[in-house]
N, C-alpha and C positions, 0 to 999 in steps of 0.2 A: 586263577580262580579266586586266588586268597586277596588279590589286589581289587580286582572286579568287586568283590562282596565289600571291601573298604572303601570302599568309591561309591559302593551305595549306601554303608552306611553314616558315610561326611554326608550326603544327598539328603538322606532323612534326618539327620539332625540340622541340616539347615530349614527343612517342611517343619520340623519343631521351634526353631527362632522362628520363622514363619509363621506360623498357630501364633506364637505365643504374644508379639505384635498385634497381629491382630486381635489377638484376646485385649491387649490392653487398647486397641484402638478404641472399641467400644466402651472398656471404663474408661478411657478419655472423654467418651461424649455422653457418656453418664452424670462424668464429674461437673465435666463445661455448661451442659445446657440441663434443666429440668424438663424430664421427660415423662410422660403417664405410663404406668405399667403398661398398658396394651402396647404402645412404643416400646417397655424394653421386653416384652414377648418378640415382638417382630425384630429387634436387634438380636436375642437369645437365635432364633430361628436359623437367622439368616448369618450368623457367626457357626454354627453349625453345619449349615448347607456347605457353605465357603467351604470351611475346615475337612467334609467332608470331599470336598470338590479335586483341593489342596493333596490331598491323600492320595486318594484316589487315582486323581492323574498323572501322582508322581510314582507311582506302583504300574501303571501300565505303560507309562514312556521307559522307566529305567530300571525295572525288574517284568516285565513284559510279565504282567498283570498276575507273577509267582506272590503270595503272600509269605513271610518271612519273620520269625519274630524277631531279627536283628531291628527290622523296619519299624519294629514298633517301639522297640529298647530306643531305637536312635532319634525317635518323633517325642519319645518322652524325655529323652536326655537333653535336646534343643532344648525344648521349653522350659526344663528346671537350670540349664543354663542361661536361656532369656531369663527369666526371671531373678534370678538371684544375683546377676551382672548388671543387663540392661531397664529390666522391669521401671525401679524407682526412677534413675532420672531420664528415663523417656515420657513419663508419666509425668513428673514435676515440669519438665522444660514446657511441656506440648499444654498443660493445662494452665501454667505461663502465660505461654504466646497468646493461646486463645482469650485467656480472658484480658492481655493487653489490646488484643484487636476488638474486641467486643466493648471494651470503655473506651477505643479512639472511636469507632464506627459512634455507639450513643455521645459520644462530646462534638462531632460535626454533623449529627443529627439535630441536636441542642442548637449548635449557631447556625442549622439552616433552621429549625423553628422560630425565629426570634424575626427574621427580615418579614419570612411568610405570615407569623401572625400578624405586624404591623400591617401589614397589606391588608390580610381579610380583617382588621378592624378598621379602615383608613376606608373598605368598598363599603364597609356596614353600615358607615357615617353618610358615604355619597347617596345610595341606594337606599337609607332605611326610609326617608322622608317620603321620597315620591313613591316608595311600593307600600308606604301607610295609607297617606293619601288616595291611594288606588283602589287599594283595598277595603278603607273607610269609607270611600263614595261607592263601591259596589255593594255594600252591604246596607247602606240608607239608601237605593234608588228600591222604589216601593216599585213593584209588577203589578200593574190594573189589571185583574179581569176584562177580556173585551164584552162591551155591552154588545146585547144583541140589540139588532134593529127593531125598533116595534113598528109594524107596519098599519096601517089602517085600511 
């Protein structure tokens, strides 16, 4: 019995590094990207649903849906263990990475702009003449009124 309750409560303290991940997955993409409040409403949300999800279905797979306050000591001990171990450098590496990939993505974005705009100014040169020309003669052809016939 005494083993069983220990085995669940390793279980919930890893649903607590769990949460707690996830907690910071979000201020990861807080940090990385600028986002508008109504986006971090809908991150707030949907970090809660999760968490609740998380919970939840580790209370009914492996305490067969008993609620327990060991379970809740152990959800909150993970997470004060994630964080004061893993919290910072999972957060520094990952907002790292991301923003090394996000100034390589915009630097071969840059040298694929630079061929493409040679091109659209190289077609602007071919094209701008004959489509003025076109243009210039459709707007000076003056539209006759048809006469009518006068008949006698």
């Amino acid at each position: 019995m005494i083993t069983n309750q220990a085995f669940l409560f390793l279980i919930f303290i890893v649903n607590g590094l769990i949460i707690g991940f996830l907690f910071d997955f979000f201020r990861i993409l807080r940090k990385s990207f600028k986002t508008r409040d109504f986006i971090t409403y809908i991150q707030d949300i949907t970090f809660w649903i999760l968490t609740g999800f998380i919970v939840l279905y580790s209370i009914f797979v492996f305490n067969n849906g008993e609620i327990r306050f060991f379970i809740f000591l152990g959800i909150a001990l993970g997470i004060i263990l994630y964080m004061t171990i893993f919290s910072d450098s999972i957060i520094k590496v990952s907002v790292f990475v991301i923003q090394f990939i996000k100034n390589f993505i915009a630097k071969i974005l840059h040298i694929i702009r630079i061929p493409i705009s040679f091109i659209i100014k190289f077609l602007k040169k071919i094209f701008n003449k004959p489509v003025s020309f076109i243009t210039l003669n459709i707007k000076n052809i003056k539209i006759r009124p048809k006469q009518a016939k006068v008949t006698k």
